[in-house]
C-alpha positions in Angstrom: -1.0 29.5 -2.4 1.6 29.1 -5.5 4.6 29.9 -2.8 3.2 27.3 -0.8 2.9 24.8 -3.1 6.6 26.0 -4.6 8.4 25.5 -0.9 6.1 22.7 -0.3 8.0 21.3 -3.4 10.9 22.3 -3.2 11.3 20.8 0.8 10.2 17.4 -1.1 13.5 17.5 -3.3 16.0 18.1 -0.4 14.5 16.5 2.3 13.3 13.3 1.4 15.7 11.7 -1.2 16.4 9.2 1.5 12.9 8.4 2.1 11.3 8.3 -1.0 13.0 9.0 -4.5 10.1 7.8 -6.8 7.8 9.8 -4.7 9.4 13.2 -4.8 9.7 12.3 -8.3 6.0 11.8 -9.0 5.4 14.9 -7.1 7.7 17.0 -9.3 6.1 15.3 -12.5 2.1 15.9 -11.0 3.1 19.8 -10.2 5.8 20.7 -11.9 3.6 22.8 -14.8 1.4 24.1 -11.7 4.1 26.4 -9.8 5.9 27.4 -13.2 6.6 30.9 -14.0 8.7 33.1 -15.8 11.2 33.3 -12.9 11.3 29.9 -11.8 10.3 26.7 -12.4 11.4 22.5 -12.1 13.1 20.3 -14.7 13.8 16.9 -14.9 17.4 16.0 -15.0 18.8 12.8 -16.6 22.1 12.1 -18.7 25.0 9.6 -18.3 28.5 9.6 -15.9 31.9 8.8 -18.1 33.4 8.3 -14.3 37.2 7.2 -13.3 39.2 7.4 -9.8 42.4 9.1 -10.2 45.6 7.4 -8.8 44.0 3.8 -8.9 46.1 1.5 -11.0 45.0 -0.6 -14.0 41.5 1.0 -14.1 39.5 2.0 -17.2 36.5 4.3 -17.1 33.0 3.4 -17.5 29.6 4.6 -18.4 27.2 5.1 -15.4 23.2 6.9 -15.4 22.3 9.3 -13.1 18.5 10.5 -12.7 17.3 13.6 -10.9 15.1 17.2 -10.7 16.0 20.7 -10.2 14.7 23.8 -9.3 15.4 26.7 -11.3 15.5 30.0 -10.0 15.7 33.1 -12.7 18.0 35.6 -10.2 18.2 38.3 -13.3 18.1 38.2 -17.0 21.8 36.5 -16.8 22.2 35.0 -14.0 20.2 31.5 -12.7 20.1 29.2 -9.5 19.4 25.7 -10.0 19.1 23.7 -6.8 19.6 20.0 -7.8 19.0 16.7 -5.7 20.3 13.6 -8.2 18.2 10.3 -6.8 20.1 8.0 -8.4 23.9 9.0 -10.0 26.1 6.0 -10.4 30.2 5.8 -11.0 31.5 2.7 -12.7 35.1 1.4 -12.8 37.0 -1.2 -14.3 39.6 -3.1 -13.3 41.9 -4.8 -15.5 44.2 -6.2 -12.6 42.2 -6.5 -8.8 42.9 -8.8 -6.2 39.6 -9.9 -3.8 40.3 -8.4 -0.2 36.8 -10.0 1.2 38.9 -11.7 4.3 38.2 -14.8 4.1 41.6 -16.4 3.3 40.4 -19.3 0.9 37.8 -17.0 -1.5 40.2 -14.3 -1.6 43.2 -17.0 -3.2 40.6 -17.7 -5.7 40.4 -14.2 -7.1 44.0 -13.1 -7.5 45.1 -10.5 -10.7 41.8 -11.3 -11.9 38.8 -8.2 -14.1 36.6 -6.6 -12.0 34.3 -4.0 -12.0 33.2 -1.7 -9.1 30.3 0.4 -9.5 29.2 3.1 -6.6 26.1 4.9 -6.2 25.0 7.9 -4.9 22.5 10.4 -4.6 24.1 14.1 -5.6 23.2 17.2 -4.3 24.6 20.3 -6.2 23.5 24.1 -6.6 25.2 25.4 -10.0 24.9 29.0 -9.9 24.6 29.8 -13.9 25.9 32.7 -16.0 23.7 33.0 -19.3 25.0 34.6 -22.8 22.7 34.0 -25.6 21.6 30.6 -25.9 25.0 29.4 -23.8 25.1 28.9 -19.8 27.9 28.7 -17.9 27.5 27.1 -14.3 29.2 26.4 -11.1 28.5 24.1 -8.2 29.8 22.5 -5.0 28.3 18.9 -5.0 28.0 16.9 -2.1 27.2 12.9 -2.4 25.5 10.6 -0.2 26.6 6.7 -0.7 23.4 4.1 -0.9 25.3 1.2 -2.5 29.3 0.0 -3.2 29.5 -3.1 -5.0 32.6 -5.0 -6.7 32.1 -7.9 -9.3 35.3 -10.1 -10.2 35.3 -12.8 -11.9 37.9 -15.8 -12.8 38.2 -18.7 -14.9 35.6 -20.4 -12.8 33.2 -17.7 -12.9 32.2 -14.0 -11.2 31.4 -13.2 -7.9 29.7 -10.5 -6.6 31.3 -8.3 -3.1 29.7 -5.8 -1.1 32.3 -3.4 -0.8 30.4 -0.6 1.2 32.2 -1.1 3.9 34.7 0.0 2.6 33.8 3.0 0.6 33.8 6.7 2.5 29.3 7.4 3.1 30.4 10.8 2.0 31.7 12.3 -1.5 32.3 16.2 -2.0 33.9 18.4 -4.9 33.2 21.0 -7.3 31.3 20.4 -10.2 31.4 23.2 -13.8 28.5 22.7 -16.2 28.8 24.2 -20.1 24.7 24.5 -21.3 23.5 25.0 -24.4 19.3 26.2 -24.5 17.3 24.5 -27.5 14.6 26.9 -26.5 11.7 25.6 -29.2 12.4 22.0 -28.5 9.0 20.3 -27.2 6.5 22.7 -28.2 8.4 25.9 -26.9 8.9 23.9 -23.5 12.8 24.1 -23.8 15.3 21.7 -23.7 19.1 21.9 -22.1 22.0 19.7 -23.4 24.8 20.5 -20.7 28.5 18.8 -20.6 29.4 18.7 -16.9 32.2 17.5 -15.4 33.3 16.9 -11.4 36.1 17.0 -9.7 35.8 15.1 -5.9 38.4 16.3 -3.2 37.9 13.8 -0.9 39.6 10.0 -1.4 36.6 7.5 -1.7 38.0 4.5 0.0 38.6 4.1 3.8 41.5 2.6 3.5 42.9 4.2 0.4 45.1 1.9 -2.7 47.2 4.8 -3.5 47.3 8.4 -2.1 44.2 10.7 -3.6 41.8 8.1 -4.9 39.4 10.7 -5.9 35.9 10.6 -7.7 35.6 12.5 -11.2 33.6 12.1 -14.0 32.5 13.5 -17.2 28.9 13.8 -17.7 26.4 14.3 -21.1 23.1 15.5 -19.4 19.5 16.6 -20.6 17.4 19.3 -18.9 13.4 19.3 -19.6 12.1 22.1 -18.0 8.1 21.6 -16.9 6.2 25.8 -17.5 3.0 25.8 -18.7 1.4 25.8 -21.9 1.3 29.5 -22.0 4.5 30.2 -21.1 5.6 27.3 -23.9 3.8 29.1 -26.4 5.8 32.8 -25.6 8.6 31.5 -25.8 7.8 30.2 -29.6 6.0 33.4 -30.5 9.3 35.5 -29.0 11.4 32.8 -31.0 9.5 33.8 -34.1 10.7 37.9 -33.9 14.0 37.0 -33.5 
């Protein structure tokens, strides 16, 4: 019955971030103590994207949330599997010198050389494949990204306007992503905690129609991990903490 409820799970994370993000959340949050065990269970995954586009003039980066919840899957006493599906992982970018290319002749003389900012979501799905020494982790991933929104706000003298630019954006973002984790293993109650610095590297250019050659997605991430195991499990890991 536990296996069930674990693929049962698990199918909710990869198959339905379209569909439904709050729900597969909910569902990870209302069962995630209830398939935990010593070699696996799900964590809730949140931090913040320092994101930039490489060879994309006059750009600064900016700070972006992501939101998501991972499976993690104890291979050996080193080595982890973390199957991740972020719901909501935003890239922001800032623009110290844009020009509007909406089309429409009139609105785009109006916004010439002017600030803007673009920001892009996604939803991220990555399996980092960790290493584990001590309290450090060491993890790998391809990452593939699914665009749900692309929007561009300029602004002149007169005031901002707000673009739909998804149109114009690729629906699909992939590249490699290296995570550096460090385990705060008493943190809430003995349930664990994971402060991770990840950072990702896209390999495909973002924009249809590309500004300069290689426009590619990257970012710098400071991420939280808050594994859900159960009270007993919790309470080992204090006592083993204690005879160490």
């Amino acid at each position: 019955m536990k296996n069930l409820s674990l693929f049962a799970l698990l199918s909710t994370l990869f198959f339905t971030p379209m569909q439904g993000n709050a729900q597969a959340a909910l569902i990870a949050l209302t069962f995630g103590d209830k398939v935990a065990s010593e070699d696996f269970n799900l964590s809730m995954e949140f931090g913040a994207n320092y994101s930039g586009v490489s060879n994309f003039q006059n750009n600064q980066r900016a700070i972006e949330t992501n939101f998501g919840m991972a499976g993690n899957i104890r291979l050996s006493d080193q080595f982890y599997l973390s199957p991740t599906v972020f719901f909501s992982s935003g890239r922001k970018l800032k623009l110290s010198n844009y020009s509007l290319t909406s089309g429409n002749n009139s609105l785009d003389q109006e916004f010439i050389d002017q600030k803007a900012e673009i920001r892009l979501d996604y939803i991220d799905v990555n399996i980092p494949l960790f290493y584990q020494i001590s309290k450090f982790r060491f993890g790998i991933a391809p990452q593939v990204s699914f665009l749900t929104g692309a929007d561009l706000k300029i602004e002149n003298d007169f005031g901002a306007f707000d673009y739909d630019m998804k149109h114009e954006v690729n629906n699909l973002d992939y590249g490699l992503l290296s995570i550096l984790s460090y385990e705060l293993g008493t943190a809430r109650k003995g349930k664990g905690l994971f402060l991770q610095l990840r950072y990702y590297q896209g390999f495909a250019d973002i924009f249809k129609a590309p500004v300069s050659p290689n426009n590619l997605n990257n970012y710098v991430s400071f991420h939280l991990s808050l594994p859900f195991i159960t009270e007993e499990l919790a309470k080992k890991n204090l006592q083993s903490s204690k005879k160490n």
